[in-house]
C-alpha positions in Angstrom: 26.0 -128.5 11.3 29.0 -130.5 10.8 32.8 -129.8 10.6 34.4 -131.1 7.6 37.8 -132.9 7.1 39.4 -129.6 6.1 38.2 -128.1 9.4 40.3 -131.2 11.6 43.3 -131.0 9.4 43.3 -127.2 10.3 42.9 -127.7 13.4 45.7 -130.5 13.7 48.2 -127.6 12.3 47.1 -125.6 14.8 47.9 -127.8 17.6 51.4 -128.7 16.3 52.5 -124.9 15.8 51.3 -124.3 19.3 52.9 -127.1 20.5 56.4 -126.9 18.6 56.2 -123.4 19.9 57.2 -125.0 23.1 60.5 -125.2 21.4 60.6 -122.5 19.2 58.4 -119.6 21.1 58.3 -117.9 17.8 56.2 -120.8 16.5 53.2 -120.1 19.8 52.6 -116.8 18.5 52.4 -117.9 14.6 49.6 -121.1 16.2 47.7 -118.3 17.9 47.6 -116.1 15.3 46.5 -119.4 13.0 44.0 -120.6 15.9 42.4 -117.4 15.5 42.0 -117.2 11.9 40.3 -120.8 12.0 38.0 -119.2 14.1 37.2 -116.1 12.0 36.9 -118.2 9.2 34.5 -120.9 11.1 32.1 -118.4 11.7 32.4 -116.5 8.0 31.9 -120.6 7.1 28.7 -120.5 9.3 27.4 -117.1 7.7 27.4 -118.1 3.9 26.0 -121.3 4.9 23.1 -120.3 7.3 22.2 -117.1 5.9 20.0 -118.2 3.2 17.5 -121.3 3.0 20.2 -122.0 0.2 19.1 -126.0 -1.2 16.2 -127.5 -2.6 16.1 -131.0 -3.6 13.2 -133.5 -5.2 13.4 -136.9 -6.5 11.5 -137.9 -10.2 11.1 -141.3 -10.7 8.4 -143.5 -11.7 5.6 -144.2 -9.9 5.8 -147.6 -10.4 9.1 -149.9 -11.0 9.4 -152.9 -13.6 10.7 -155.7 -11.9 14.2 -157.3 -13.1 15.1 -154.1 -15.9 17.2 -151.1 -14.8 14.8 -148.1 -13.8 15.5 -144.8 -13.8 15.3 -142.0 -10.7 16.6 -138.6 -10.8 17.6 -136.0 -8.5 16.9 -132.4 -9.3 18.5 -130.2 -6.9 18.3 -126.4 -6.9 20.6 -123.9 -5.5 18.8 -120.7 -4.3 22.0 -118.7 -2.8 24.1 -116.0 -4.4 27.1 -118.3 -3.9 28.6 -121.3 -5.1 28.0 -124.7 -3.4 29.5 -127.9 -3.1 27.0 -131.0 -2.7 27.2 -134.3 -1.3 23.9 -135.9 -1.9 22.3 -138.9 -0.2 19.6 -140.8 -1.6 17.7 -142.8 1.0 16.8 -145.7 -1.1 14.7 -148.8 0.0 16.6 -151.0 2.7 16.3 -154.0 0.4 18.9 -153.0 -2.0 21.1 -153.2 0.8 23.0 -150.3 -1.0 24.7 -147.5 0.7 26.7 -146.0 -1.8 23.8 -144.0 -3.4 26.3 -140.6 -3.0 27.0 -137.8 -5.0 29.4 -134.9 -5.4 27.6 -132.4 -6.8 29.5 -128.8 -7.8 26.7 -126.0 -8.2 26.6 -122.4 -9.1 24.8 -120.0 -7.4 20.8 -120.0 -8.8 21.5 -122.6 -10.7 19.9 -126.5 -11.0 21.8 -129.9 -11.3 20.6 -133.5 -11.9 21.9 -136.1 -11.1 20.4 -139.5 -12.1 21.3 -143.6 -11.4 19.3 -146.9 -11.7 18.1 -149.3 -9.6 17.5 -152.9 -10.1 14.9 -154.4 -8.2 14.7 -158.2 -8.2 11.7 -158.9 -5.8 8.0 -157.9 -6.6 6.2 -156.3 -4.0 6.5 -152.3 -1.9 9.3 -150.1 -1.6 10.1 -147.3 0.4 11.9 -144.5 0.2 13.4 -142.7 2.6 14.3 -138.8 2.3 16.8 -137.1 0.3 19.8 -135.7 2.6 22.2 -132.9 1.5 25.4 -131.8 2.6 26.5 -128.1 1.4 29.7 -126.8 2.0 31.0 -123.2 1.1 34.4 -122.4 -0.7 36.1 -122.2 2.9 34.9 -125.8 3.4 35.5 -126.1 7.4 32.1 -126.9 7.7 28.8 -128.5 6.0 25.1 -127.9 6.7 23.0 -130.8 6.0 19.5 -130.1 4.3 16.6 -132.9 4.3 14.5 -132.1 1.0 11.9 -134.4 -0.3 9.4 -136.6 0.9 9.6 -140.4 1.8 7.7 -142.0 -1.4 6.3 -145.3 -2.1 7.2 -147.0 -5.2 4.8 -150.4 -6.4 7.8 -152.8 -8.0 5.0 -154.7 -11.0 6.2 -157.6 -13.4 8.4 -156.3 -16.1 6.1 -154.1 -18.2 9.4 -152.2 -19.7 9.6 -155.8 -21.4 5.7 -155.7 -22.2 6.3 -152.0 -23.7 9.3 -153.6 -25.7 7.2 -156.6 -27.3 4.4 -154.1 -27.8 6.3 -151.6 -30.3 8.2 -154.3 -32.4 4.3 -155.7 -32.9 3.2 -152.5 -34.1 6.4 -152.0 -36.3 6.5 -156.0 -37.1 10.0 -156.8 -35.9 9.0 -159.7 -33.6 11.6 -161.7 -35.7 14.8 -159.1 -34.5 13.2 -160.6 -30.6 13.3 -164.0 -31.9 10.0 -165.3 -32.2 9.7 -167.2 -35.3 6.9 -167.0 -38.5 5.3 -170.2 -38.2 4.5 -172.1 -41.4 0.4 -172.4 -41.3 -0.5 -176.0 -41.7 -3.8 -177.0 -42.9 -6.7 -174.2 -43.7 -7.8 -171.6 -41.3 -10.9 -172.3 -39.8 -12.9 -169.0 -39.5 -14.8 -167.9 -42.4 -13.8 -164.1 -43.2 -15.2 -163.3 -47.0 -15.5 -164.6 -50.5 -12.5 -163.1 -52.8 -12.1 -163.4 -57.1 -9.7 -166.4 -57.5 -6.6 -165.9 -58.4 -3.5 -167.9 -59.8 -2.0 -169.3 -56.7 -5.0 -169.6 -54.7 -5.9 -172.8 -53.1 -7.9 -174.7 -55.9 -10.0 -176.7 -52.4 -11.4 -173.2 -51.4 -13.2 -172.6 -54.5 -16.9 -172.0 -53.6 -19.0 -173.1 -56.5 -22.0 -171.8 -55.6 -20.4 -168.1 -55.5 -18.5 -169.0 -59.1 -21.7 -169.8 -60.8 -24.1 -166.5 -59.5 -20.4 -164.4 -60.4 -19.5 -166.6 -63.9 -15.9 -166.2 -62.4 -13.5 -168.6 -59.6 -14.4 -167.3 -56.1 -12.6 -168.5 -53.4 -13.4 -169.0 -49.7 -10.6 -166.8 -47.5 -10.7 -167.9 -43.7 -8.5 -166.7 -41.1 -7.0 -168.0 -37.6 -10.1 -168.8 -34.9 -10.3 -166.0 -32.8 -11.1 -165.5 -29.0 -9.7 -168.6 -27.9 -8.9 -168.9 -24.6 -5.9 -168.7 -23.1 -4.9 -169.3 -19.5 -1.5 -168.3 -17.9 -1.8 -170.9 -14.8 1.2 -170.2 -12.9 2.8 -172.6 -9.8 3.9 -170.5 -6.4 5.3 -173.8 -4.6 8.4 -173.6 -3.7 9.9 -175.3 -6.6 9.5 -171.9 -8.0 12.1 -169.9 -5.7 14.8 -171.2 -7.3 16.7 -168.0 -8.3 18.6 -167.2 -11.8 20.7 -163.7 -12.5 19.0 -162.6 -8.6 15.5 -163.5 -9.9 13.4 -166.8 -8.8 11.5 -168.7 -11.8 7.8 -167.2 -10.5 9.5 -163.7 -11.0 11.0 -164.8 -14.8 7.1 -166.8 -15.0 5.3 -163.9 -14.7 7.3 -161.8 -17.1 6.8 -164.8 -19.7 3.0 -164.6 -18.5 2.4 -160.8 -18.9 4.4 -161.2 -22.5 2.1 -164.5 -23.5 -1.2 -162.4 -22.3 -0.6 -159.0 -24.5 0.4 -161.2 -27.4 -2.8 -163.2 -26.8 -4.9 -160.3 -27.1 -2.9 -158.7 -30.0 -4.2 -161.9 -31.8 -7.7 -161.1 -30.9 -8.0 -164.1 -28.0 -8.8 -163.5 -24.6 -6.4 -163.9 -21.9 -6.8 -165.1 -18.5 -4.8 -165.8 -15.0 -5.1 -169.1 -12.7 -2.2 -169.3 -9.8 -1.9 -172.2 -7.4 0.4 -173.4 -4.2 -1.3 -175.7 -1.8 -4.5 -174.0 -2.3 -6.0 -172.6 -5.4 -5.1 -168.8 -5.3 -6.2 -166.5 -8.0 -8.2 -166.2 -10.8 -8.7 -163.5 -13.1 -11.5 -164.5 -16.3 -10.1 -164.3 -19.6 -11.1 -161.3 -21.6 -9.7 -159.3 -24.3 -11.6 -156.0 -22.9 -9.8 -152.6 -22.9 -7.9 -152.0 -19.3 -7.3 -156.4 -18.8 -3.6 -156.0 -18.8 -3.7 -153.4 -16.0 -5.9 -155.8 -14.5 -3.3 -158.6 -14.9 -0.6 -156.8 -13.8 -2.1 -155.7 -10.4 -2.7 -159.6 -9.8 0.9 -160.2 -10.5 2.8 -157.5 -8.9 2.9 -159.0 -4.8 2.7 -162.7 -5.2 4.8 -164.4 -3.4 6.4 -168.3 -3.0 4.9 -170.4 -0.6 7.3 -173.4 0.9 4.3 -175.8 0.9 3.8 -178.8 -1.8 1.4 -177.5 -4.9 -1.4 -179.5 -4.6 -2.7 -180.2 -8.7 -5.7 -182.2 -7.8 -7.1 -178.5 -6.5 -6.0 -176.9 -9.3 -8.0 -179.5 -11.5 -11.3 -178.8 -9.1 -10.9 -175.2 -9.3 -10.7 -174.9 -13.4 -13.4 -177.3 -14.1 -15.8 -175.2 -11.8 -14.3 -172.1 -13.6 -13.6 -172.7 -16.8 -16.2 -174.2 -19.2 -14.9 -173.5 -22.4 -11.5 -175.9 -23.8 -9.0 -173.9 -23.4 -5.2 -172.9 -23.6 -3.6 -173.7 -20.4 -0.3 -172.9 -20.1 1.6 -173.8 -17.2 4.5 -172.5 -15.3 6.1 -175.1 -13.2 9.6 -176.7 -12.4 10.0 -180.6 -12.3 13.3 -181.5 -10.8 13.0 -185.4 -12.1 11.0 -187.8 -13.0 9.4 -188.8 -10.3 8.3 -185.6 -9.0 6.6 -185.6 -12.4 4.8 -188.8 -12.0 3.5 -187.3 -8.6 1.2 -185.0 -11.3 0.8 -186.9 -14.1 -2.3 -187.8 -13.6 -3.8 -184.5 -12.6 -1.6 -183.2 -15.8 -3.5 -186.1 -18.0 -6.6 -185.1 -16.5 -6.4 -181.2 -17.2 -5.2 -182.1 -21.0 -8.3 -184.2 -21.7 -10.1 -181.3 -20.8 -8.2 -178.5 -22.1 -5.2 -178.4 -24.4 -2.0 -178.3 -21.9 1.1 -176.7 -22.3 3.6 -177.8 -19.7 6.7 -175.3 -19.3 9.4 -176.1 -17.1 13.2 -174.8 -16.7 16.5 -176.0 -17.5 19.1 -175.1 -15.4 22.1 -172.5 -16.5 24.7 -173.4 -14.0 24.2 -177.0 -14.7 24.6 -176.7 -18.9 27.4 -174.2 -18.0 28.9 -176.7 -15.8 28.4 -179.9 -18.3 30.0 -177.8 -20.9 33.4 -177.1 -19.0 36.3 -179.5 -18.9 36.7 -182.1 -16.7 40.5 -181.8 -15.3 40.4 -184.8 -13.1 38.6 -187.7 -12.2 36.7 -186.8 -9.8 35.6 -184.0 -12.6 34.6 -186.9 -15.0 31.6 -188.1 -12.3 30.7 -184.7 -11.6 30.1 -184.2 -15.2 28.6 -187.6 -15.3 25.9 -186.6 -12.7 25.4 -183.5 -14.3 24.7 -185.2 -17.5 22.1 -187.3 -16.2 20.1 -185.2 -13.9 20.2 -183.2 -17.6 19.2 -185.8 -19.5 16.2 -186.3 -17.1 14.8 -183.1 -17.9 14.2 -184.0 -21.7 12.8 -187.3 -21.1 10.3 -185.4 -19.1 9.5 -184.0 -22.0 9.6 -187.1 -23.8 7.0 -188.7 -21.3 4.4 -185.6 -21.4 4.8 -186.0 -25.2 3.6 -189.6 -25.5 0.5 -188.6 -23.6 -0.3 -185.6 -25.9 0.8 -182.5 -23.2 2.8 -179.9 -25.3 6.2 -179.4 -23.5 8.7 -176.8 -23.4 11.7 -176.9 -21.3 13.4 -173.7 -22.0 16.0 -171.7 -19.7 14.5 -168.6 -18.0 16.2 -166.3 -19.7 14.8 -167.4 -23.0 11.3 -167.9 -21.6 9.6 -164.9 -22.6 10.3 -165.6 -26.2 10.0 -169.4 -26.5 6.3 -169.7 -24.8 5.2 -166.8 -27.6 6.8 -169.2 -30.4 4.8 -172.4 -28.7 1.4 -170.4 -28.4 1.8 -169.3 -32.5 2.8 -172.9 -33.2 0.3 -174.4 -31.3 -2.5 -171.6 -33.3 -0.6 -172.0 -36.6 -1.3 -176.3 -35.9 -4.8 -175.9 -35.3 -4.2 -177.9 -32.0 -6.6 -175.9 -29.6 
C-alpha cells in the first residue's frame, strides 16, 4: 500500500487548521473534525481497494525483436472489480535501454480491458530481459494506491533485422524492388544456361537460331537460355574492431548483417545458394551455402549474438579457412571498413589472393558525419583546413576503390544506411555481367 499525493496534501490541511486553531479555537475543532474524516475515508480507500483481487495485467509482444526497426509490445490489463480504477502502469523493460519513463495513466471501468501499447528500439544484438509488469490502482477517493505485480519476467532474442527481410520479401513477390531502389540491370551478353528451344520470332536474337532444330521443324527455332543458377554466394563478414564504429546508435557489423541477411534471401530468390563466413583474429563461423527450405532461419541464428572483437582481423586465416572450405569459385562478398590506404595495403595481398580464387566483392563505408561536415560552410580559417582534411581523408576512400579496381576486386563504398540496397544492385550487376 502506498499513500498518494492527495492523501499528504490532506493531511497538510489538516495540520494547518489544527494549528491556526491555536489562534482561532474555532478552527481546532473544524481540523479534528477534518482529521477524522481523512481517516474514515483512508480506510473506505483501503476497502474498495483490498476487497477484490481487482487487476490483471499481461504483456504481448514478439518473441523475438528485429534489431535497429521500432517493435511493438502491448499491455493488456484487465479490471475485475465492480468499480472504477485509475492505473499507473510500469513496464520493467530491459536495463539496456536505460529507459525509465515506460509509465502509463491508465483510466478503466469496472470489468472492463485497456491496452496500452509503445515501441522499443533496440540497437545491439544479443538477450533481453524483462522484468515484471508493476501496477498502481487508485480508487475515486485517491488517498491511497495498491500496487499489483502481474506478468512474468520474459526473455526476448533481439535477431538482425528481419522486419527489413519481410519488407524486401513482399515487394519481390509484388515486383516493386524498383519503389526500394534497386535498379533493372541491362543484361549484357547471352545467358548462359540452356532452358528450351522456342519458334523464332521478329525480335529474337538472329545468333541463337539453332539450325539443327529449324531444319527437323522447317521453321526459325531459337535457343532461349537464362541466368546460371546456384551460384555461390558467400556473405564473409569482418568482426574486428574497425567494425564498431557506430552510425544512427548502430555499429557497421550491426548495419553488415542487415545488408547480409537482405543479400542472402535475394540470393536464394534467384535460385543461388547462399552461405556465411565471419572472421576477427581467428576464423569464426561458417555456415555452407545452400538454397534448402529453413537456410535463412539458419542464418539468422548465426547472426543474432555476434559480437566485435578489439583484436586486428587477421585475412591470411580467412584465406586458409575458405580454401579448405570452399571448392567451388564463388561470390564473396565482403563486409569490412578501410580507414586509408595503407591499412588497405596491409590486405591487399590476401584480397588479391582470395580474388584469384573467387570473384571478390569488397564493401566498405563512407562516413555520414564527415560528407555532412565537408558539405557545410567554412566561416573561418581555421574552417577552410578542417574542410581541407576532411576532403582528403574523403578522397582517400575512393581511391581505395580505384586501387582494388586496377587489380580486378569489385568495390563498393556506400554509406550504411544505403547498404542494404546498393550490395543487392552490385550482386544483380555482377549476375547480369556474367562476372562470376
Amino acid at each position: 500500500m502506498y499513500l498518494n499525493r492527495r492523501f499528504y496534501i490532506a493531511l497538510l490541511a489538516v495540520i494547518l487548521l489544527t494549528g491556526f486553531g491555536y489562534a482561532l479555537p474555532v478552527l481546532f475543532g473544524i481540523g479534528k473534525v477534518a482529521f477524522a474524516l481523512l481517516l474514515l475515508s483512508t480506510a473506505a480507500d483501503i476497502l474498495l481497494l483490498y476487497r477484490h483481487k481487482g487487476i490483471k495485467a499481461f504483456r504481448e509482444c514478439s518473441e523475438r525483436f528485429s534489431n535497429g526497426e521500432e517493435n511493438i509490445i502491448r499491455i493488456r490489463i484487465e479490471n475485475t472489480s465492480n468499480y472504477p480504477l485509475a492505473l499507473e502502469v510500469i513496464d520493467e523493460i530491459p536495463s539496456i535501454f536505460q529507459a525509465r519513463d515506460i509509465c502509463f495513466k491508465v483510466p478503466i471501468p469496472p470489468k472492463e480491458i485497456r491496452t496500452v501499447r509503445y515501441t522499443l528500439h533496440p540497437t545491439q544484438r544479443g538477450v533481453y530481459d524483462f522484468g515484471y509488469i508493476r501496477v498502481f490502482a487508485s480508487s475515486r477517493i485517491g488517498l491511497i494506491a495498491r500496487r499489483y505485480t502481474c506478468g512474468t519476467p520474459q526473455t526476448i532474442k533481439v535477431y538482425p533485422s528481419y522486419l527489413l527481410l519481410r519488407q524486401y520479401e513482399m515487394a519481390a513477390i509484388s515486383n516493386n524492388l524498383t519503389e526500394l531502389g534497386i535498379k533493372r540491370i541491362r543484361r549484357i551478353g547471352h545467358h548462359t544456361e540452356f532452358e528450351h528451344i522456342k519458334e523464332y520470332v521478329k525480335g529474337d536474337d538472329y545468333r541463337t537460331i539453332n539450325w539443327k532444330a529449324s531444319a527437323r521443324r522447317h521453321q526459325l527455332m531459337v535457343n532461349i537460355y537464362q541466368d546460371e543458377r546456384s551460384q555461390q554466394i558467400y556473405q564473409v563478414i569482418d568482426k574486428g574492431r574497425v567494425m564498431q564504429q557506430t552510425f544512427n546508435g548502430m555499429t557497421l557489423l550491426d548495419y553488415s548483417i542487415n545488408a547480409a541477411l537482405v543479400l542472402s534471401y535475394i540470393t536464394i530468390r534467384k535460385e543461388d545458394k547462399a552461405g556465411l563466413v565471419t572472421f576477427d583474429d581467428q576464423f569464426g563461423t561458417f555456415v555452407p551455402a545452400s538454397r534448402q527450405t529453413g537456410h535463412m532461419e539458419t542464418l539468422l541464428e548465426n547472426l543474432y549474438n555476434i559480437r566485435t572483437e578489439f583484436g586486428e582481423t587477421d585475412y591470411s586465416a580467412l584465406c586458409i579457412h575458405l580454401r579448405k572450405h570452399i571448392n567451388k569459385r564463388s561470390l564473396l562478398v565482403l563486409y569490412t571498413n578501410f580507414s586509408n590506404m595503407k591499412s588497405m595495403e596491409r590486405q591487399l595481398p590476401f584480397l588479391k589472393q582470395l580474388n584469384r580464387t573467387h570473384k571478390l566483392l569488397t564493401i566498405f563505408f563512407e562516413d555520414e558525419e564527415l560528407k555532412k561536415y565537408i558539405a557545410s560552410q567554412s566561416r573561418n580559417t581555421e574552417d577552410y583546413y578542417r574542410h581541407v582534411i576532411a576532403e582528403k581523408f574523403a578522397f582517400e576512400k575512393r581511391m581505395i576503390v580505384s586501387r582494388l579496381r586496377q587489380y580486378g576486386i569489385e568495390a563498393l563504398l556506400t554509406t550504411p544506411n544505403n547498404l542494404s540496397v546498393d550490395v543487392i544492385n552490385k550482386y544483380l550487376e555482377i549476375k547480369a555481367r556474367q562476372l562470376l
